[in-house]
C-alpha positions in Angstrom: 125.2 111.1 70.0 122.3 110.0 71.9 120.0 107.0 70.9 116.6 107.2 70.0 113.9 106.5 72.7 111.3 104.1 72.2 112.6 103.0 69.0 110.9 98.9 69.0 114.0 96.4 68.0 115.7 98.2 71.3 113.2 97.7 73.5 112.7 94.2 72.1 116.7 93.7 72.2 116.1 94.8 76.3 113.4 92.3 77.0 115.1 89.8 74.8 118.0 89.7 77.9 115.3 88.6 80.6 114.8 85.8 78.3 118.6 84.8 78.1 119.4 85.1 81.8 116.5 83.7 83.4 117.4 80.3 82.4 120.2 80.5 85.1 117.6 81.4 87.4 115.7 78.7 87.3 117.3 75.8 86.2 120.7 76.1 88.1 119.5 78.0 90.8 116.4 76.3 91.5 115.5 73.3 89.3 118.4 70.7 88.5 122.1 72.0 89.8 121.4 71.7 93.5 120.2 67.9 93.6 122.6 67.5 91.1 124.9 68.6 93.5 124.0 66.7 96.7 123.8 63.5 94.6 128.0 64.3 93.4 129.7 65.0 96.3 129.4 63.3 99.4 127.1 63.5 102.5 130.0 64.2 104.8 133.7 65.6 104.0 136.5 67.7 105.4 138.0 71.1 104.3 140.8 72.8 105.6 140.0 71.1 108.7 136.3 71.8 109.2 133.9 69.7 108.6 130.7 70.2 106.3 127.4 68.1 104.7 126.6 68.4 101.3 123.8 71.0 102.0 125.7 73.1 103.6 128.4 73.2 101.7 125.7 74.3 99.4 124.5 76.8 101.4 127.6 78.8 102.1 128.1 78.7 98.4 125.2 81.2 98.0 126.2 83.1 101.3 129.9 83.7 99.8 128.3 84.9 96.4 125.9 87.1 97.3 128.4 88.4 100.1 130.6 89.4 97.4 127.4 90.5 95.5 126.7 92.9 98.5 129.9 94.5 98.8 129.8 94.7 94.8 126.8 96.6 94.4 127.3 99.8 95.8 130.3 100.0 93.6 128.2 98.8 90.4 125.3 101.0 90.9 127.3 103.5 91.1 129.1 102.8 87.3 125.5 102.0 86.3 123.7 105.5 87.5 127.3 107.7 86.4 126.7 105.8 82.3 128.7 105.6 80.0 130.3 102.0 81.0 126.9 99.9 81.1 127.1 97.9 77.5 130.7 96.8 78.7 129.9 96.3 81.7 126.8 94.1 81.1 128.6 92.3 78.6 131.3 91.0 81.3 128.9 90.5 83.7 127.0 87.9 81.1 130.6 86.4 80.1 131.3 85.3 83.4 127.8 84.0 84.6 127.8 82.0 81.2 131.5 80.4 81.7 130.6 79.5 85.0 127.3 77.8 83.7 129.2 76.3 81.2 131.9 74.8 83.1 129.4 72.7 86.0 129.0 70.0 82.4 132.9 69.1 84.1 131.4 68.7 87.4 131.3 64.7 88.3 131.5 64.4 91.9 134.0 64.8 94.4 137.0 65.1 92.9 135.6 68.0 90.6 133.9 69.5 93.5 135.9 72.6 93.2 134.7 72.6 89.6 131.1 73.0 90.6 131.8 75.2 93.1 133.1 78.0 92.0 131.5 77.6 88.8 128.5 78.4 90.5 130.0 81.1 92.7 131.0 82.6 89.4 127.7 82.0 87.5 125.7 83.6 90.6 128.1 86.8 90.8 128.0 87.5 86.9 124.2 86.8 87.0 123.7 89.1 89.7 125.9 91.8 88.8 124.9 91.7 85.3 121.1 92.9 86.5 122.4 95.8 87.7 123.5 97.3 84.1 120.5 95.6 82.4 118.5 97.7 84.9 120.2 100.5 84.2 119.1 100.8 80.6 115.7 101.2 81.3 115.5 105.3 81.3 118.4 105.6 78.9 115.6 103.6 76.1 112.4 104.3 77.1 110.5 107.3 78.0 109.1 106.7 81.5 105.5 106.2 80.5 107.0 103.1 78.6 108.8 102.1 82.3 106.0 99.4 83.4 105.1 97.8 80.6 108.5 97.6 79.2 109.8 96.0 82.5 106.3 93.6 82.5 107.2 92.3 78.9 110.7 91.6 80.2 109.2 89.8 83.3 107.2 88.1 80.6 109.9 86.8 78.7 112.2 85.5 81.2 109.3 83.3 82.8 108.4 82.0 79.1 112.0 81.5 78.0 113.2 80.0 81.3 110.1 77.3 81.8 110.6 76.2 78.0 114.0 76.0 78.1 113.1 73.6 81.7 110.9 71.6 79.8 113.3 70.9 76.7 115.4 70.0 79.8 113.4 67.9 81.7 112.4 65.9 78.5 116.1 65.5 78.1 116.5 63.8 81.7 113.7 61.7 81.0 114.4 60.7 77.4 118.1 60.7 76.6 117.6 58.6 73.8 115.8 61.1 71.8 118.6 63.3 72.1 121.5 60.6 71.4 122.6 60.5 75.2 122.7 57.1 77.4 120.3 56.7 79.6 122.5 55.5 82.3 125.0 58.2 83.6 125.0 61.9 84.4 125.6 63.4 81.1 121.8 64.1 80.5 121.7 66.5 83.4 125.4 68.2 82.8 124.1 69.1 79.4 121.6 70.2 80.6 123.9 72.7 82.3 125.5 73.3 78.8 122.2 74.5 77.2 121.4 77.1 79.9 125.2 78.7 79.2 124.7 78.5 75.3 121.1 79.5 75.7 122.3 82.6 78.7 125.4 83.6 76.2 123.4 83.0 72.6 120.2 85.4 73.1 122.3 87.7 75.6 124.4 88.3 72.7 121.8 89.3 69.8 120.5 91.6 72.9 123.7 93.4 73.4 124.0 93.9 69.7 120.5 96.1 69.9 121.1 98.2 72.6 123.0 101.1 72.5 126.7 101.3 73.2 128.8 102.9 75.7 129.6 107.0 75.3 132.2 107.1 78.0 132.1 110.3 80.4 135.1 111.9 80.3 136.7 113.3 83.5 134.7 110.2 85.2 137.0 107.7 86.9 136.4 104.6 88.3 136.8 105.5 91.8 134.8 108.6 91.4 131.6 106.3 90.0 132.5 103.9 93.3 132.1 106.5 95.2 129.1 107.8 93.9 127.4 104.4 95.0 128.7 104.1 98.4 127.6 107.5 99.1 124.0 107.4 97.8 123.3 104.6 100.3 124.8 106.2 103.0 122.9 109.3 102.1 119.6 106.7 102.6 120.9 105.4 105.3 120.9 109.5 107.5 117.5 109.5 105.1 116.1 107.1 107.4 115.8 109.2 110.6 113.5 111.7 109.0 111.1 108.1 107.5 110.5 106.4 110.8 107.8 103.9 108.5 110.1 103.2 105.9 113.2 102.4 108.2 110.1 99.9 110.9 109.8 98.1 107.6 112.8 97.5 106.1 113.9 96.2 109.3 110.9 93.5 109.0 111.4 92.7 105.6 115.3 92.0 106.4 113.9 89.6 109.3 111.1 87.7 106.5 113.5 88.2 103.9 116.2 85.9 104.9 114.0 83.3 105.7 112.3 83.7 101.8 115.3 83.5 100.3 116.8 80.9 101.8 113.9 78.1 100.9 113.7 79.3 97.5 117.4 78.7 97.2 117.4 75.2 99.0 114.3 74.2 98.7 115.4 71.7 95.9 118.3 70.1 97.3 115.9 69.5 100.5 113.5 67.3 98.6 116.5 65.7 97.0 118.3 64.8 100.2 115.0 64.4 102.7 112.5 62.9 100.4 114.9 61.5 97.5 113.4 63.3 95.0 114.4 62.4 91.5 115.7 65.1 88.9 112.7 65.1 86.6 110.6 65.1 89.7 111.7 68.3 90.8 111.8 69.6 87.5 107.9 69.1 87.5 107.9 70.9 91.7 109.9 74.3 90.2 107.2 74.0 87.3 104.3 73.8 89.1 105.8 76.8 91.9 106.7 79.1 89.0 102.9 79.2 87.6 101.7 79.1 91.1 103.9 82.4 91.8 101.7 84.1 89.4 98.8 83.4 90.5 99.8 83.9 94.1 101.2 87.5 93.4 97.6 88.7 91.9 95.9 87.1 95.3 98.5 89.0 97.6 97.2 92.1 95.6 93.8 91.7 95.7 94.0 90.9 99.4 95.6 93.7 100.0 93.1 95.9 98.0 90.6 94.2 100.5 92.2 94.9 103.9 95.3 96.9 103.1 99.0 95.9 102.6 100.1 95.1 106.4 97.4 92.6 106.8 98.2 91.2 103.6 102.1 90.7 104.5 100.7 89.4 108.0 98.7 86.2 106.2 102.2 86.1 104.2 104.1 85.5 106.8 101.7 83.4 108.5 101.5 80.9 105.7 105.6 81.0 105.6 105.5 79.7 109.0 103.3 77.1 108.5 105.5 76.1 105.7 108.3 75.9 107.8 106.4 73.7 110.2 105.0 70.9 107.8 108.7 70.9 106.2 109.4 69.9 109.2 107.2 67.1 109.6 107.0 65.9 106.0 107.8 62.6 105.1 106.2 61.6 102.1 106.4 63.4 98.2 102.9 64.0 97.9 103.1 66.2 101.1 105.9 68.3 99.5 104.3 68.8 96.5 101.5 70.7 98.9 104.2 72.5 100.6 105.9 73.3 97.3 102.5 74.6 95.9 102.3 76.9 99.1 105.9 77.6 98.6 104.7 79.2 95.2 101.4 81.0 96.2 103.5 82.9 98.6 106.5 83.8 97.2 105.3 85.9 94.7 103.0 87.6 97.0 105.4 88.7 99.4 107.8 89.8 97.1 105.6 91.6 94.8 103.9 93.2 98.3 107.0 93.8 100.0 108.5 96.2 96.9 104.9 98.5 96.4 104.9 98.8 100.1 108.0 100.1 100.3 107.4 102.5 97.3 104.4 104.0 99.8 106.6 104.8 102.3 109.9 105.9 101.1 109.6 109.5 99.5 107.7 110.4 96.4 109.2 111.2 93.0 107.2 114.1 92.8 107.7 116.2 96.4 105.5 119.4 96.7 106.3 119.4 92.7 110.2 118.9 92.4 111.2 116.0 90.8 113.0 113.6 93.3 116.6 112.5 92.3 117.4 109.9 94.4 114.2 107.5 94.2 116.6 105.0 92.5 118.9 105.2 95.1 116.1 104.2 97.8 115.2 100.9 95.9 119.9 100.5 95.6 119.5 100.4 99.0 116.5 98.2 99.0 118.5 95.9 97.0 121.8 95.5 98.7 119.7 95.2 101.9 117.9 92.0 100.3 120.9 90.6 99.5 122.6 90.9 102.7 119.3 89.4 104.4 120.5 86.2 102.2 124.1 86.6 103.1 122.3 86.1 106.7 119.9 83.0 106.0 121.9 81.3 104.1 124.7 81.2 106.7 122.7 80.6 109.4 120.7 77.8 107.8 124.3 76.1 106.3 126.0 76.1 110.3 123.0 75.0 111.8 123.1 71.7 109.0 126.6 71.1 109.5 126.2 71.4 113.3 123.1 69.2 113.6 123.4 67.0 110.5 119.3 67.5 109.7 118.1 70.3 107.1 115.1 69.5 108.4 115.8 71.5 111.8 117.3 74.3 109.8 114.3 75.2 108.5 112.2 75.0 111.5 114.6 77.4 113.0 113.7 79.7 109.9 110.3 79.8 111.0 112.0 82.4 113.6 112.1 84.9 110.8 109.6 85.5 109.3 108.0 85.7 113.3 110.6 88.2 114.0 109.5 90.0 111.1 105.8 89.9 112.4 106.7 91.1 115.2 108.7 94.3 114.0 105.7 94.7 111.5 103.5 95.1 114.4 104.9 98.5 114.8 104.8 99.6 111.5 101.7 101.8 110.3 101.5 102.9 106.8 100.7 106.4 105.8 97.6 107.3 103.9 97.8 107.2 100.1 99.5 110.4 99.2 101.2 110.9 102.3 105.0 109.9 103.3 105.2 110.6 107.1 108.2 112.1 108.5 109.8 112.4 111.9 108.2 115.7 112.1 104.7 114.6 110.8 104.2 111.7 113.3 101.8 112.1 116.1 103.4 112.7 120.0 
């Protein structure tokens, strides 16, 4: 029997899961678990005979998860777009992120390293592989003219749920005492870690309980479904021949990609370690970047309405450069917070612009008046391509630390990026609205 469409508690139970699993987002991904981390463990240390720094240690943290997220997510999209698993799916996906979460409050420094570790390995994997199912449920809910504002009220939630949830969090830090905690000591900021878990498993679970269950397919296997999501991005990947556009700009927004990525996912422990920025400090930076990002998304758009999307994307990438420049050269906190504030006006821009430009290149749901089956599996590919691009800038920016000893270096070399991916954008020319070129349609 097949649920209702549009029926309101779903939709709100669907929304309601933004709300739970954005907290992980931004407070262990962003806010307080990374300088938490550099402060635990020490600057220097050997492993199996290698030697690493605290940030990049750090660093190839986030490459090994979202290596196993890339390799995952063909297989994933593939149970996801088959149905019929996605509630149980979703459901494990949420378990594991939320254990992991919960288990950095036994993280204390060195000798619990592996503690924090791969509880954030495991936290980033179920996080990430939870979004795929979540996504999923979209069209199996909503009709599709509910699509956009149904995904914008879900958007809406997670930012509203995550910055409260980092302010009850940065009060903690700062007043321990009104919560019953010493003020001396790390247990302020480990349980901190315990409300994101309770908070990521609590609302995640009165969300699960409103959306529909699982009708499993029979005759479906597992394999078969894994299949099914290998083979609708190597179907993208022939695709690309016949979209010369599409494939000039998805090889730019790899280059920029890595390079975003990467300083949103260290930018924290950065200030931490360069500028010894305190917790509740940097609770107020991710703050002020996260209401900047809004902000900064509507400009990228309007600027883009003005002069078009590629110009838009160039004064992008141009202000990402800068960034990488002053990061370089900044020595005091006041200067970070200006970076950090830049940071924020541009990461929301380029994100936001780099997903509708694609959507103008790649081919249109409606072709000559057939219904398209295989738009989803254009923004899959989209997707695992991202998170390769981070697999890559993560990697690169956690061997050139340990090599060199100075973050600060790393991310000048970043700045190599995003002017790679200037450079490949300089041969990019978008089609005119209501046209996808194709091999054949080019000129010459």
């Amino acid at each position: 029997m097949s649920h209702p469409l549009n029926d309101p508690k779903t939709l709100r139970g669907w929304a309601l899961f933004d709300w739970a699993n954005s907290a992980f987002a931004l407070v262990i991904t962003t806010a307080i678990f990374p300088p938490y981390f550099e402060e635990m463990i020490d600057e220097e240390f050997r492993v199996l005979g290698m030697d690493f720094t605290n940030s990049s240690w750090f660093a190839y943290l986030i490459t090994f998860s979202y290596l196993v997220i890339a390799c995952l997510s063909p297989f994933l999209s593939g149970i996801a777009d088959a149905g019929g698993r996605r509630k149980g799916f979703l459901r494990a996906f949420t378990i594991m992120g939320g254990a992991g979460c919960l288990s950095l409050f036994f993280f204390t420094g060195m000798d619990t390293m592996w503690i924090g570790s791969l509880g954030f390995i495991v936290g980033l994997i179920g996080f990430a592989g939870g979004l795929v199912f979540y996504n999923s449920f979209l069209p199996v809910i909503a009709t599709e003219d509910r699509f956009d504002r149904l995904s914008a009220r879900g958007f809406a939630m997670g930012y509203i749920g995550s910055v409260i949830l980092l302010i009850v969090n940065l009060v903690m830090v700062t007043q321990p005492a009104w919560f019953g905690l010493p003020e001396d000591g790390t247990l302020a900021v480990r349980m901190a870690f315990l409300t994101v878990g309770i908070w990521w498993l609590g609302f995640a679970a009165i969300s699960l309980a409103r959306l529909p269950d699982d009708v499993p397919i029979k005759g479906t296997g597992m394999s078969d479904m894994a299949a099914r999501g290998w083979e609708e991005l190597r179907k993208v990947w022939k695709q690309l021949e016949s979209y010369p556009q599409a494939k000039r700009f998805l090889a730019a927004f790899f280059c920029y990609s890595a390079g975003v990525q990467t300083i949103i996912f260290l930018a924290s422990i950065f200030a931490k370690k360069e500028l010894n920025f305190a917790t509740e400090e940097l609770i107020v930076v991710v703050i002020i970047l996260q209401v900047v990002a809004v902000g900064g998304a509507y400009l990228a758009a309007r600027i883009s309405e003005w002069r078009g999307n590629k110009f838009a994307l160039y004064v992008e990438l141009v202000i990402w450069i800068l960034i990488c420049l002053l990061a370089y050269f900044v020595t005091g906190k006041f200067q970070f917070y200006l970076i950090a504030g830049a940071v924020g006006l541009v990461m929301g821009g380029i994100q936001s612009l780099s997903r509708s430009t694609y959507a103008k290149v790649i081919p249109p749901e409606i072709d000559n008046g057939v219904r398209r089956t295989d738009t989803t599996s254009w923004f899959s590919f989209y997707d695992v391509l991202e998170k390769v691009a981070i697999v890559m800038g993560t990697f690169l920016f956690g061997f050139l630390d340990a090599l060199t000893g100075s973050m600060r270096l790393s991310i000048l070399i970043l700045a190599l990026f995003f002017l790679a991916g200037m450079i490949l954008l300089s041969r990019f020319h978008l089609p005119k609205a209501g046209r996808v070129q194709t091999s054949s349609s080019l000129p010459g």
